[in-house]
VEXKOLDO-943303 format. One record per residue (C-alpha): residue number from 1; residue in one letter; x, y, z. Coordinates in steps of 0.05 Angstrom, whole numbers. Example, Ala and Ser with C-alpha at 12.3 -4.5 7.8 and 13.67 -1.06 7.14 Angstrom:
<nugus>
{nugu 1; "A"; {246; -90; 156}}
{nugu 2; "S"; {273; -21; 143}}
</nugus>
This chain:
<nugus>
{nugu 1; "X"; {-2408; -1790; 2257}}
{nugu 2; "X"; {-2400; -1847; 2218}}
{nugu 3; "X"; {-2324; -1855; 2183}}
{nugu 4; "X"; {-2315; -1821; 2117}}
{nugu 5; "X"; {-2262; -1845; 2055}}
{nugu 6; "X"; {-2251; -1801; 2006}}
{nugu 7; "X"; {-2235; -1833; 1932}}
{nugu 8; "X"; {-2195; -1778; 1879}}
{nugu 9; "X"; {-2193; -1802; 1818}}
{nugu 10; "X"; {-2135; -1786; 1779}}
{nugu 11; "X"; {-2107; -1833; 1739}}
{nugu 12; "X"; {-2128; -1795; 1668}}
{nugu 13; "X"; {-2073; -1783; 1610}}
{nugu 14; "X"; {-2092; -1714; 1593}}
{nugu 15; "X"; {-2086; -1729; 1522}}
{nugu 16; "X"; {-2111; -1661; 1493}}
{nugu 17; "X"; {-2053; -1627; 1552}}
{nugu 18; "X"; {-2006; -1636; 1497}}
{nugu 19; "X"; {-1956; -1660; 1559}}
{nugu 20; "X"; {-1907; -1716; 1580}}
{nugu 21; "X"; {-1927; -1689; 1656}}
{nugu 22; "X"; {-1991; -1729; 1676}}
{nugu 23; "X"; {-2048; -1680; 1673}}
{nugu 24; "X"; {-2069; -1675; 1751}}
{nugu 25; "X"; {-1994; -1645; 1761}}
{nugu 26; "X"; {-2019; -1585; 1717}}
{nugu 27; "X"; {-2017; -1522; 1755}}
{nugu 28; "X"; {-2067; -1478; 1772}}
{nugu 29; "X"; {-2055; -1409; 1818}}
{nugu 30; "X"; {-1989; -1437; 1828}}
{nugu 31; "X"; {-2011; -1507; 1862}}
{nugu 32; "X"; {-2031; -1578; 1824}}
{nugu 33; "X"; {-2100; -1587; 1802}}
{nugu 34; "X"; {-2098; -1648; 1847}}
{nugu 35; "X"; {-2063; -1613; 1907}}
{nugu 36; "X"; {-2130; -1566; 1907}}
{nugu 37; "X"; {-2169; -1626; 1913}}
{nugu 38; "X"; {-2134; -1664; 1965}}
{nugu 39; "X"; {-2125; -1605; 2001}}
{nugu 40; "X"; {-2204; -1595; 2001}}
{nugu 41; "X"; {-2209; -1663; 2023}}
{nugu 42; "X"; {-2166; -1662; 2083}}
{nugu 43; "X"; {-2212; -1611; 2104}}
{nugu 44; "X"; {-2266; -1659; 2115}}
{nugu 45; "X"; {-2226; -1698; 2165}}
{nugu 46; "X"; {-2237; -1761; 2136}}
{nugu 47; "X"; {-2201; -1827; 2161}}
{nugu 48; "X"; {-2177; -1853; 2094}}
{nugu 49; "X"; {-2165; -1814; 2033}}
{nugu 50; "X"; {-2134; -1853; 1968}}
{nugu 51; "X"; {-2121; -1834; 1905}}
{nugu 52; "X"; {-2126; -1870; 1843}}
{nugu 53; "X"; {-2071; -1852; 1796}}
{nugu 54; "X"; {-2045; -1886; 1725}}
{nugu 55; "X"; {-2007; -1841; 1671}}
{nugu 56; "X"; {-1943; -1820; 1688}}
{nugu 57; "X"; {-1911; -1873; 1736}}
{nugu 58; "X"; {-1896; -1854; 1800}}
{nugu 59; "X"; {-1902; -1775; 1786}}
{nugu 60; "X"; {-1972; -1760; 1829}}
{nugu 61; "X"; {-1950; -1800; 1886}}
{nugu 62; "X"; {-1882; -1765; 1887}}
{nugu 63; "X"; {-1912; -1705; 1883}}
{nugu 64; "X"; {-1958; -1708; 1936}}
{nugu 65; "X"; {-1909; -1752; 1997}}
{nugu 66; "X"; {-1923; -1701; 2040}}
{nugu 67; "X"; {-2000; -1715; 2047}}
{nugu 68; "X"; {-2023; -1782; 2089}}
{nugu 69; "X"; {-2058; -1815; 2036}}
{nugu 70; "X"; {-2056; -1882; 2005}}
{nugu 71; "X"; {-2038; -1880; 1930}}
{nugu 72; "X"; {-2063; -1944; 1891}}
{nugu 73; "X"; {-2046; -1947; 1817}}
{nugu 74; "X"; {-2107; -1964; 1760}}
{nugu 75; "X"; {-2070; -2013; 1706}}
{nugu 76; "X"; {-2105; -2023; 1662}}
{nugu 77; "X"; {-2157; -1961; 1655}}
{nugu 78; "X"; {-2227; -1995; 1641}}
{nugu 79; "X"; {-2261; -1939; 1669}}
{nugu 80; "X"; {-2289; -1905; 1728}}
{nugu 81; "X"; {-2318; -1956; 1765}}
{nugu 82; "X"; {-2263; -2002; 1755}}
{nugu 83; "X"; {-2217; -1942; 1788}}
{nugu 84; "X"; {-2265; -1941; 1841}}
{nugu 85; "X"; {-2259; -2014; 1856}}
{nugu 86; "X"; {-2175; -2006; 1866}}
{nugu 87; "X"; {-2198; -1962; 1917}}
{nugu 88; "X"; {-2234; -2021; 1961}}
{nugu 89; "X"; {-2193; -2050; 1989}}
{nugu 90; "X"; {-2150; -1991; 2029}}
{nugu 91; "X"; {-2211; -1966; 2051}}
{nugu 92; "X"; {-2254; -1967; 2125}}
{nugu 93; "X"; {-2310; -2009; 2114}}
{nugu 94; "X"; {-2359; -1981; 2163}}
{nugu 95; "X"; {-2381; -1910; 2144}}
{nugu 96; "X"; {-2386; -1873; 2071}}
{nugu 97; "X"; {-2353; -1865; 2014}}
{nugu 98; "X"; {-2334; -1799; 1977}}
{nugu 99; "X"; {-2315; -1792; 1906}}
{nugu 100; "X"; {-2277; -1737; 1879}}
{nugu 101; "X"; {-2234; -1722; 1813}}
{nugu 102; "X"; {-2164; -1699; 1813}}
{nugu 103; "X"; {-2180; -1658; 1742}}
{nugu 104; "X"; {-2241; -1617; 1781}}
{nugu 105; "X"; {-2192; -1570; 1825}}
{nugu 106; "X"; {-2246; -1515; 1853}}
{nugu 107; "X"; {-2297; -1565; 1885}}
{nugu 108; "X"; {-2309; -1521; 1951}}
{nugu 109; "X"; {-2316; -1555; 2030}}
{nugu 110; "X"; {-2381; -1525; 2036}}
{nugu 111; "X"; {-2412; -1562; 1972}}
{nugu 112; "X"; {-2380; -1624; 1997}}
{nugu 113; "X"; {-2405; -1617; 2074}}
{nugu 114; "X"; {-2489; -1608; 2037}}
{nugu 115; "X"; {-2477; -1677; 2005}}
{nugu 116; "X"; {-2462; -1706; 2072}}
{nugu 117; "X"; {-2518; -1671; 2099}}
{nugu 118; "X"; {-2563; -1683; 2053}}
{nugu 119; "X"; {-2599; -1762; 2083}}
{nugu 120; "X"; {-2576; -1832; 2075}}
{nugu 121; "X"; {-2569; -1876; 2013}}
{nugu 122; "X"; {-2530; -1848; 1949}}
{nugu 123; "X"; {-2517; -1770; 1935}}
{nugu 124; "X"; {-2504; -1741; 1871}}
{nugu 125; "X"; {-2476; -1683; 1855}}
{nugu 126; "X"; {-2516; -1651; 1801}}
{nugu 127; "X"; {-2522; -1584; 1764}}
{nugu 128; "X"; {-2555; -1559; 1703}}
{nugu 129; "X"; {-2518; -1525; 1649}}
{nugu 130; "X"; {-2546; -1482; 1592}}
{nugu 131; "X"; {-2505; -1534; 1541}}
{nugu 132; "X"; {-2498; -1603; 1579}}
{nugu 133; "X"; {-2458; -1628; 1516}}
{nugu 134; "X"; {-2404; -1688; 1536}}
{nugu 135; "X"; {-2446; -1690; 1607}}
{nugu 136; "X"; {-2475; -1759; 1625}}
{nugu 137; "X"; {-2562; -1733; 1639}}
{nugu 138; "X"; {-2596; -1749; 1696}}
{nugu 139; "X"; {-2646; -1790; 1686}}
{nugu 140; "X"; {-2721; -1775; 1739}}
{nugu 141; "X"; {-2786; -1800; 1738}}
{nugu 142; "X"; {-2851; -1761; 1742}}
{nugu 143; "X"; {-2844; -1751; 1806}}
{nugu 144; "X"; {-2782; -1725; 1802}}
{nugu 145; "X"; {-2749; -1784; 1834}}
{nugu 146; "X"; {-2677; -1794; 1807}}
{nugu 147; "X"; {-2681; -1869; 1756}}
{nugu 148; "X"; {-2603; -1875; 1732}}
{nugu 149; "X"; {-2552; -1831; 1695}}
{nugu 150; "X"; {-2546; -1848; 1617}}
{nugu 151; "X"; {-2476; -1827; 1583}}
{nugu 152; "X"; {-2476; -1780; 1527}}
{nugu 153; "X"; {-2458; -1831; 1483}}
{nugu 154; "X"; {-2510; -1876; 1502}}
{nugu 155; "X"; {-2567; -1832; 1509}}
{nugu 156; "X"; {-2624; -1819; 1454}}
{nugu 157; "X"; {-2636; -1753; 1424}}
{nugu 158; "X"; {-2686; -1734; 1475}}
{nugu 159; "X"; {-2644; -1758; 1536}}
{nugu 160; "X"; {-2598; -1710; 1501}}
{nugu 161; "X"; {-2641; -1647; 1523}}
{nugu 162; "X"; {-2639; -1668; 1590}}
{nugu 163; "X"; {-2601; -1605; 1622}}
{nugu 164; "X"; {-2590; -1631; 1697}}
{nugu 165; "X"; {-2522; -1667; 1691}}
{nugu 166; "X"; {-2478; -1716; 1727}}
{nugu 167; "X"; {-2413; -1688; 1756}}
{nugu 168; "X"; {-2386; -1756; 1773}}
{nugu 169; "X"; {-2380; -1735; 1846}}
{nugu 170; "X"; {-2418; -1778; 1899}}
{nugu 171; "X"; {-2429; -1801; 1964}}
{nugu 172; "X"; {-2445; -1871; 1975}}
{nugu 173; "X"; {-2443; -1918; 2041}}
{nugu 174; "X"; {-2383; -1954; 2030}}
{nugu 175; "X"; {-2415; -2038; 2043}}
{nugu 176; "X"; {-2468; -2017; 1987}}
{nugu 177; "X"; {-2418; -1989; 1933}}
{nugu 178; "X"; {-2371; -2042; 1939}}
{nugu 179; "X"; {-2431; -2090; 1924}}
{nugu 180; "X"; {-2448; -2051; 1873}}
{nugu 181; "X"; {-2383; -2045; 1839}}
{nugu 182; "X"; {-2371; -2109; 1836}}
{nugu 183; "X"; {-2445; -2118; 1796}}
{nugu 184; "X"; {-2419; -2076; 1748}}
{nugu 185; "X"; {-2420; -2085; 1668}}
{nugu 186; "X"; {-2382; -2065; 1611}}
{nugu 187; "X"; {-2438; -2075; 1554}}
{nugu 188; "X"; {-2430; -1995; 1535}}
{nugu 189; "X"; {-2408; -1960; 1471}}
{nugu 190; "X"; {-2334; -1945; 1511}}
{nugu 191; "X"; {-2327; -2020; 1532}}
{nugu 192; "X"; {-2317; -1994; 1598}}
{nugu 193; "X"; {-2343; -2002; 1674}}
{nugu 194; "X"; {-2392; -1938; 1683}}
{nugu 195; "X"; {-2390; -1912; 1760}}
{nugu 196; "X"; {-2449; -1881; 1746}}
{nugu 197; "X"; {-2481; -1948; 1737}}
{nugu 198; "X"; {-2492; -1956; 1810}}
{nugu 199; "X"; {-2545; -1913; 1811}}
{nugu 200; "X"; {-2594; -1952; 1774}}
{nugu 201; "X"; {-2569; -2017; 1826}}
{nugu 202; "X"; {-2586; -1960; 1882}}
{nugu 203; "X"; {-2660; -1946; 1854}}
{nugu 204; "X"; {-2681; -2026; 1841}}
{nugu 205; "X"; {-2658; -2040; 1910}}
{nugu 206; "X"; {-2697; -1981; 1943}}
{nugu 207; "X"; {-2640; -1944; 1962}}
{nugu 208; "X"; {-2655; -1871; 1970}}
{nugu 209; "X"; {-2627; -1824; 1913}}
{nugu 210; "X"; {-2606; -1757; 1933}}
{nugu 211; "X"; {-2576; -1692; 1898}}
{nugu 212; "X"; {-2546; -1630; 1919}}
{nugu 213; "X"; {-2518; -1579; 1872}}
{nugu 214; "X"; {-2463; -1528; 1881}}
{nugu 215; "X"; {-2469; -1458; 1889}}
{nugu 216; "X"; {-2426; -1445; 1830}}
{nugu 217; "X"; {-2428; -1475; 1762}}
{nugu 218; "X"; {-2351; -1463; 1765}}
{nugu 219; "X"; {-2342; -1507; 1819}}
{nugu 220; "X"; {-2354; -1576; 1780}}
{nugu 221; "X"; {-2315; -1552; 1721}}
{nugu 222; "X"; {-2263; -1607; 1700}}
{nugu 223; "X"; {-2194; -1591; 1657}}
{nugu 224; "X"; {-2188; -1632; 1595}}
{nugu 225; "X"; {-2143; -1580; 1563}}
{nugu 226; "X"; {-2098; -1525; 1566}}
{nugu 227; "X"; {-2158; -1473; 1538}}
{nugu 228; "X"; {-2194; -1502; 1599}}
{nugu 229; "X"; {-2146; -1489; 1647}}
{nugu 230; "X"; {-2129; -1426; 1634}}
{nugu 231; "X"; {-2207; -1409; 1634}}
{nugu 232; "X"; {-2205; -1443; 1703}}
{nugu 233; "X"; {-2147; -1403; 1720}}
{nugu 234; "X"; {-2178; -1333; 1708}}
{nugu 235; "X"; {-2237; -1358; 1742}}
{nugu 236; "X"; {-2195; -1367; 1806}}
{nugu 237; "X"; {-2163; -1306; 1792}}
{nugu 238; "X"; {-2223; -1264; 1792}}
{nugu 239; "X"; {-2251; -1302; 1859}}
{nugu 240; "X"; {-2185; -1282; 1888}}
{nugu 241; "X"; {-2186; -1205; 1869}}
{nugu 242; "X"; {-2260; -1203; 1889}}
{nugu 243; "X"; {-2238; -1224; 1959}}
{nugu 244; "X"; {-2184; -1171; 1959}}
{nugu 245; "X"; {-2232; -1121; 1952}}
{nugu 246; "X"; {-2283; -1148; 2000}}
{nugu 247; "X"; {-2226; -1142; 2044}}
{nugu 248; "X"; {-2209; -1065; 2031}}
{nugu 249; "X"; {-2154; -1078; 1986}}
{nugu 250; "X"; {-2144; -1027; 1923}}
{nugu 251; "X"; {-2131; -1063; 1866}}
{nugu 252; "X"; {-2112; -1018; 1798}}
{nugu 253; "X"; {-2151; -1070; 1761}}
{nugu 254; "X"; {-2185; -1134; 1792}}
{nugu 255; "X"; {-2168; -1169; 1719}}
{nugu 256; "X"; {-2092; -1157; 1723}}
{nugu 257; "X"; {-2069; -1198; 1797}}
{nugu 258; "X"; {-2042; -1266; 1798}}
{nugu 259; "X"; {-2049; -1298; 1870}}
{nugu 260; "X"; {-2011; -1371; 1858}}
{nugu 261; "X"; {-2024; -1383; 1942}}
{nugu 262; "X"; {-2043; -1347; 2000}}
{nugu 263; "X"; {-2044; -1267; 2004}}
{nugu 264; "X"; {-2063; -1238; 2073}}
{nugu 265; "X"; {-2070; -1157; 2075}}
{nugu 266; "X"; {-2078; -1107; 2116}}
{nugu 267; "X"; {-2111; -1046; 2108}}
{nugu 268; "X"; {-2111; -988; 2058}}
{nugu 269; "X"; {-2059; -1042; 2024}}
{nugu 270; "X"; {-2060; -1016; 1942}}
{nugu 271; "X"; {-2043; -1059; 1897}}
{nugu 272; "X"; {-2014; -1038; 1823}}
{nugu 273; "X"; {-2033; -1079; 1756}}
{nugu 274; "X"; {-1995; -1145; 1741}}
{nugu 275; "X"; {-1968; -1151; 1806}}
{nugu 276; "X"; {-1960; -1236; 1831}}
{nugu 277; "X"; {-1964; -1261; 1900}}
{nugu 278; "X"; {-1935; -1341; 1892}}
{nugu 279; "X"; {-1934; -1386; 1962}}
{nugu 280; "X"; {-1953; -1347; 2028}}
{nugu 281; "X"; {-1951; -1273; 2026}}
{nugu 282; "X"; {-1973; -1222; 2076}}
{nugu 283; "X"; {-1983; -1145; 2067}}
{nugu 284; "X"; {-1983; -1097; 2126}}
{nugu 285; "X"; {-2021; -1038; 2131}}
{nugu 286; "X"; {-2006; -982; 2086}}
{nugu 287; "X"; {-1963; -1019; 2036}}
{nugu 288; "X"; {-1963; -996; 1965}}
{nugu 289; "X"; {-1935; -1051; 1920}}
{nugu 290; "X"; {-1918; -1022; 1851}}
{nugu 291; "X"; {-1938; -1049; 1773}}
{nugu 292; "X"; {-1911; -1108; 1763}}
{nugu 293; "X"; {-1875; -1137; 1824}}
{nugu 294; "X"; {-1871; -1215; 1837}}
{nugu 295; "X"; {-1872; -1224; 1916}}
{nugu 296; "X"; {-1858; -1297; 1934}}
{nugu 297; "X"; {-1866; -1326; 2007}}
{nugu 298; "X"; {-1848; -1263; 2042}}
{nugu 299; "X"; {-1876; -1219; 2094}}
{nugu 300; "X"; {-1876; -1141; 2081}}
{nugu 301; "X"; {-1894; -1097; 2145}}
{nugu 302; "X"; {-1937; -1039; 2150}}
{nugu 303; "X"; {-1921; -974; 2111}}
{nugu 304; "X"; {-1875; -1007; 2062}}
{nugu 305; "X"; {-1875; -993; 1992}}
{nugu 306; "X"; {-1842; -1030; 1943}}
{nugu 307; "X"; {-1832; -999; 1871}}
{nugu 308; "X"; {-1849; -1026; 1806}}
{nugu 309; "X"; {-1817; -1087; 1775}}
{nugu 310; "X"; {-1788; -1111; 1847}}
{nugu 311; "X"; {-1776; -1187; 1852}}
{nugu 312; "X"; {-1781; -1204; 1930}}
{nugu 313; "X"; {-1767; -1284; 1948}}
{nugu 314; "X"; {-1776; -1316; 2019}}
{nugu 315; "X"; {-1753; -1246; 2053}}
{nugu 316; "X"; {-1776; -1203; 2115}}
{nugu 317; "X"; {-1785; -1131; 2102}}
{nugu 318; "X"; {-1797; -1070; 2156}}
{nugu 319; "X"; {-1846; -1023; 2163}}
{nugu 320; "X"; {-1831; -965; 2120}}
{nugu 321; "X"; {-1780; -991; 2083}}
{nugu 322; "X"; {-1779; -962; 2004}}
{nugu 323; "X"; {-1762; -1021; 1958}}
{nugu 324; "X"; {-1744; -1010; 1882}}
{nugu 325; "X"; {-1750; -1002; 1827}}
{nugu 326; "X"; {-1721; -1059; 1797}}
{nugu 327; "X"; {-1699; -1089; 1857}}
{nugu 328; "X"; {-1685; -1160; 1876}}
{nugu 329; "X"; {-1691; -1189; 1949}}
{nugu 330; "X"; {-1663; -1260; 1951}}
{nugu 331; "X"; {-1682; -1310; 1997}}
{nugu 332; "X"; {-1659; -1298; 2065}}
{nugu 333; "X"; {-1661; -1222; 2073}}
{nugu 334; "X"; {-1684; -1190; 2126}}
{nugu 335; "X"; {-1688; -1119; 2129}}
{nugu 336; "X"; {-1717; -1084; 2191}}
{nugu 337; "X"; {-1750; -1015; 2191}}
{nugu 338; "X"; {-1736; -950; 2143}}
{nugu 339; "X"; {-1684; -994; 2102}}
{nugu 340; "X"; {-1682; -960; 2033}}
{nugu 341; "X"; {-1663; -1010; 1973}}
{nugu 342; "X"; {-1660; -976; 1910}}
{nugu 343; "X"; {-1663; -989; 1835}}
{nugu 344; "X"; {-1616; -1053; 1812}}
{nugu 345; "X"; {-1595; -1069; 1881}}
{nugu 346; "X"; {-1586; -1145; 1893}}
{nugu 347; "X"; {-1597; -1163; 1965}}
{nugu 348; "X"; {-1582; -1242; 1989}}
{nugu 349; "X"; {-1576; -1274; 2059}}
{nugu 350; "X"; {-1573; -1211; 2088}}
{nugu 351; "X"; {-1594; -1174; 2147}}
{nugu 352; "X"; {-1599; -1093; 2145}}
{nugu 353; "X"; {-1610; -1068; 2209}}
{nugu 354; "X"; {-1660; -996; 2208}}
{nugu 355; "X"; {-1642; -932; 2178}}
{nugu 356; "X"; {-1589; -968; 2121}}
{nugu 357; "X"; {-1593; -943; 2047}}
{nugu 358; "X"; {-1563; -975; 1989}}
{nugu 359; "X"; {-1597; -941; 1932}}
{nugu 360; "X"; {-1568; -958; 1863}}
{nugu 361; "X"; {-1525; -1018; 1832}}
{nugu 362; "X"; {-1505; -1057; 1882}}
{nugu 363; "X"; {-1495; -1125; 1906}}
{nugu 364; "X"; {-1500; -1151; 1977}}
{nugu 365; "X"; {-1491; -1224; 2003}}
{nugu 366; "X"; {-1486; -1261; 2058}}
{nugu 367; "X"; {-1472; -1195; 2101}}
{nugu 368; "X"; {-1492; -1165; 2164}}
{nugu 369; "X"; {-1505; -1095; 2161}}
{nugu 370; "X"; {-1519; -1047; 2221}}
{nugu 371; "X"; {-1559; -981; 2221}}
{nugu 372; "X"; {-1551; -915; 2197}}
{nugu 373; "X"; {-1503; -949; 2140}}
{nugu 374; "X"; {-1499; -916; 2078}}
{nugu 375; "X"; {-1471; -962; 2007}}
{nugu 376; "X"; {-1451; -924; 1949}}
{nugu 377; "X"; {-1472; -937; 1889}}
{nugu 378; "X"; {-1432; -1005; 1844}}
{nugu 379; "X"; {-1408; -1028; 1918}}
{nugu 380; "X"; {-1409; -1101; 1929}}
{nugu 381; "X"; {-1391; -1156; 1974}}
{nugu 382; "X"; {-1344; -1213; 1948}}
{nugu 383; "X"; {-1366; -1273; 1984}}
{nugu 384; "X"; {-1353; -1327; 1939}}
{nugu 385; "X"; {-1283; -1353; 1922}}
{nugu 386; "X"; {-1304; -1404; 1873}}
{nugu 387; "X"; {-1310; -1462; 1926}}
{nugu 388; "X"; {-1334; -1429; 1997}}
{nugu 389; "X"; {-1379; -1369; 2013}}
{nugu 390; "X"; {-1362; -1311; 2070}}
{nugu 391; "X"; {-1395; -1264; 2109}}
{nugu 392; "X"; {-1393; -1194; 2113}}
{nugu 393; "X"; {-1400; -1145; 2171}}
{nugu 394; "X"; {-1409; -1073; 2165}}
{nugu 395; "X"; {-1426; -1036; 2223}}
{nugu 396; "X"; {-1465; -974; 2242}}
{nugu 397; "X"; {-1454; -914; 2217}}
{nugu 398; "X"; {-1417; -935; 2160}}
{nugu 399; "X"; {-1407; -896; 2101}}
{nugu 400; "X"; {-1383; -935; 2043}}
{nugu 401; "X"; {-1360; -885; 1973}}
{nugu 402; "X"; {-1379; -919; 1908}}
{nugu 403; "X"; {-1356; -979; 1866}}
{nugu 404; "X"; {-1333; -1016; 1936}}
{nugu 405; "X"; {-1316; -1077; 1933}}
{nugu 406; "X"; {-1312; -1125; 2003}}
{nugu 407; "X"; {-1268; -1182; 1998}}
{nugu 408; "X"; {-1302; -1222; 2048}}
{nugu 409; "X"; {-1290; -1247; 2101}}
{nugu 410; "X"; {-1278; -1175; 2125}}
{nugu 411; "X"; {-1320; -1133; 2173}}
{nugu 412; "X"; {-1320; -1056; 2168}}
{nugu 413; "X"; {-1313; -1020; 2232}}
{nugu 414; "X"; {-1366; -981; 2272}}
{nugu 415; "X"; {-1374; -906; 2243}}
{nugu 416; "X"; {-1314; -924; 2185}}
{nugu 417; "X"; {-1312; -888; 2111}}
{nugu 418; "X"; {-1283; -921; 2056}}
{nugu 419; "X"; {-1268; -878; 2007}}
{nugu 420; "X"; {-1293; -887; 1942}}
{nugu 421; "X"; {-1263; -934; 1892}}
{nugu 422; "X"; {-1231; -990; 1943}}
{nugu 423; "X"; {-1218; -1058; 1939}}
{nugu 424; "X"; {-1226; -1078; 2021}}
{nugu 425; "X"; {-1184; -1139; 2037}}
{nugu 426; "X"; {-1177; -1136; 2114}}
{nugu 427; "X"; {-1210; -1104; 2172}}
{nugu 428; "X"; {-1221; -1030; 2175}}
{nugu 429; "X"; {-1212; -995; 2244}}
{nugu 430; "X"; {-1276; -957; 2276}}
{nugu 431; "X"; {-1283; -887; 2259}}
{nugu 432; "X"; {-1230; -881; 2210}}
{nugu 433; "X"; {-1225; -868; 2128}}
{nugu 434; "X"; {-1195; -930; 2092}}
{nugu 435; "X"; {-1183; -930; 2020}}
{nugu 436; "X"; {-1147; -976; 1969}}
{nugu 437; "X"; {-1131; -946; 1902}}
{nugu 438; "X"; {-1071; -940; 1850}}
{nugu 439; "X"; {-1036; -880; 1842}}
{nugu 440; "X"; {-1057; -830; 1786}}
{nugu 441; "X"; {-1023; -838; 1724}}
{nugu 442; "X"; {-1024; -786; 1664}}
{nugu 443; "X"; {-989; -809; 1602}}
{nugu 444; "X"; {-971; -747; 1564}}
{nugu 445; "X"; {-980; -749; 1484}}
{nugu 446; "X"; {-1020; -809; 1490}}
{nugu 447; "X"; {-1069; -813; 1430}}
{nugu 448; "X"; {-1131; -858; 1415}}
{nugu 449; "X"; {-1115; -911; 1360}}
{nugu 450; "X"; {-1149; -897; 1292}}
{nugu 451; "X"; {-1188; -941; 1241}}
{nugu 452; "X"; {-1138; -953; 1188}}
{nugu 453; "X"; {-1174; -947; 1123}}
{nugu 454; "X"; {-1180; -994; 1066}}
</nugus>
């Protein structure tokens, strides 16, 4: 197969963003507009991939380091074809060129993989619309032979009706389109150098014309504005419930999920209302996720179920563990089977070994904790002294009275109590009660201060 470069264009302001952030930085489902692309285009398995950017300095190419692509900045903007032509030069000459648009974020592989299927010569990607307003019209003869694109601006009133439109994506063999690019003219009513000029160069040398258009109208939609992106964004949003519940997942209502990356579920997974799934999530079987929970980067095992309004970040939950409500799992938790973590309870760099329960008000960090523990509620480890964190060990069997509090470094001792109330300092001794408290005081004829009156 011959060599393919791929060309995203991205070097647009984003006036009507309203932003200081370059547009193609905008997020949609939790990821740039222009990460979607390039991470479509990497799919292809092309040799060269570059990207065009302007607006914003060095903020797209910091953004994306961690792709292998060559980033070649557009100064001044006179257009698309002049973007095209800072392209050139990085790119294989043998072979075909792609272009894409860092602004059209739901362009799908498949699409893509019919243009290169689709002959020699020039492909366009074309679609018609119901209101091609702001589209440049493809122009075809009577034979239905594709003549040229005219831009909206340039095109009479009857052009105008034209509904098949230009989506500004193409595929072109990369000798002829730098020829052609450097043919190009800026006699328009914009002043600037038209990409879409090539394709009357293609059609007076004989080059065949060809067109493919997308399964979805959705897929060629641009963003131009935060109205459009959030359109955009429930349209992703909707593809991404629909494929829950191809799947088998129960979903309270399709129109009330937010999946900003990957979700991967089991089955007879349900799924209450305005629930969020950011980065890469997986659901085992069985797990109930209550109204309202954010789950971020974390892996929940089968039978789990996690009450409303849990936050869960970059953690590893058991099977059957009960989560919530209002709970918060901070990144680096771990907790393996039948672990109960009730309402407020703060977990952070923390293992919990199976069978543990701490079930109100609590705070636990940078611990180890064994199984069969039990943490009264307001108990919490102190592991920070203002310059240095320390860990905490509590081991099995442990049963730990309310409003505890673990100076740490400490560890509690296998099958300890500590009665309620303590302030822990050192290590406790296996098997024994250890408790830390003042002595009772009653203050006889003590009374309650009074508002003096004015």
């Amino acid at each position: 197969m011959n060599p393919l470069n791929i060309v995203i264009l991205a070097a647009g302001k984003g006036t009507r963003m309203y932003s200081e952030k370059p547009k193609v930085l905008h997020a949609l489902a939790g990821k740039s507009l222009v990460q979607h692309v390039l991470d479509c285009a990497v799919g292809l398995q092309p040799q060269q991939i570059c990207v065009v950017y302007g607006h914003g300095g060095e903020a797209v190419p910091q953004a994306m380091h961690q792709y292998h692509a060559k980033f070649v900045i557009q100064e001044p903007q006179l257009g698309t074809g002049h973007a095209v032509q800072q392209a050139m030069p990085h790119l294989v000459e043998d072979g075909r060129t792609m272009v894409l648009y860092g602004d059209v974020p739901l362009i799908r592989q498949s699409t893509l993989r019919q243009m290169q299927q689709a002959g020699d010569g020039l492909v366009l990607l074309t679609v018609n619309l119901e209101n091609p307003t702001g589209y440049g019209r493809i122009i075809r003869s009577g034979q239905g032979d594709v003549l040229g694109i005219v831009e909206e601006k340039d095109a009479s009133p009857e052009q105008r009706k034209i509904s098949e439109v230009n989506t500004g994506i193409l595929l072109a063999p990369t000798s002829k389109l730098s020829e052609w690019l450097n043919n190009l003219r800026n006699d328009n009513a914009q002043g600037e150098y038209y990409l879409t000029d090539i394709v009357g160069m293609a059609v007076q040398q004989g080059v065949a014309v060809h067109t493919v258009q997308p399964a979805h109208e959705w897929e060629i939609h641009g963003i131009n504005s935060k109205q459009q992106l959030a359109v955009l964004e429930r349209t992703w949003q909707q593809l991404e419930a629909a494929r829950l519940l191809a799947h088998g997942v129960t979903l309270a209502d399709p129109a009330r999920i937010d999946v900003r990356g990957r979700l991967n579920c089991g089955q007879d997974v349900e799924i209450d209302v305005g629930c969020i799934f950011e980065g890469e999530v997986s659901l085992g079987n069985n797990v109930r996720v209550g109204a309202y929970s954010v789950i971020r980067n974390a892996a929940v095992a089968n039978g789990a179920i996690i009450a409303p309004y849990s936050l869960i970040e970059e953690s590893e939950v058991g099977a059957n563990c009960r989560i919530g409500p209002y709970a918060r799992l901070r990144p680096g938790t771990k907790l393996h089977d039948e672990v109960h973590i009730g309402n407020f309870v703060e977990i952070k760099n923390s293992e919990i070994a199976a069978n543990s329960k701490a079930n109100h008000l609590s705070y636990i960090g940078d611990s180890t904790v064994g199984s069969r523990v039990n943490i009264g509620a307001g108990t919490i480890t102190c592991n920070y002294d203002g310059a240095n964190k320390y860990r905490t060990v509590i081991e099995d069997d442990v049963f730990i009275g309310s409003d505890t509090q673990l100076i740490a470094p400490v560890t509690v001792g296998k099958g300890s109590t500590i009665g309620a109330g303590s302030t822990i300092t050192r290590d406790t001794p296996k098997g024994e009660l250890t408790l830390s408290r003042g002595k009772q005081v009653t203050i006889n004829g003590w009374k309650r201060p009074t508002k003096e009156k004015k």
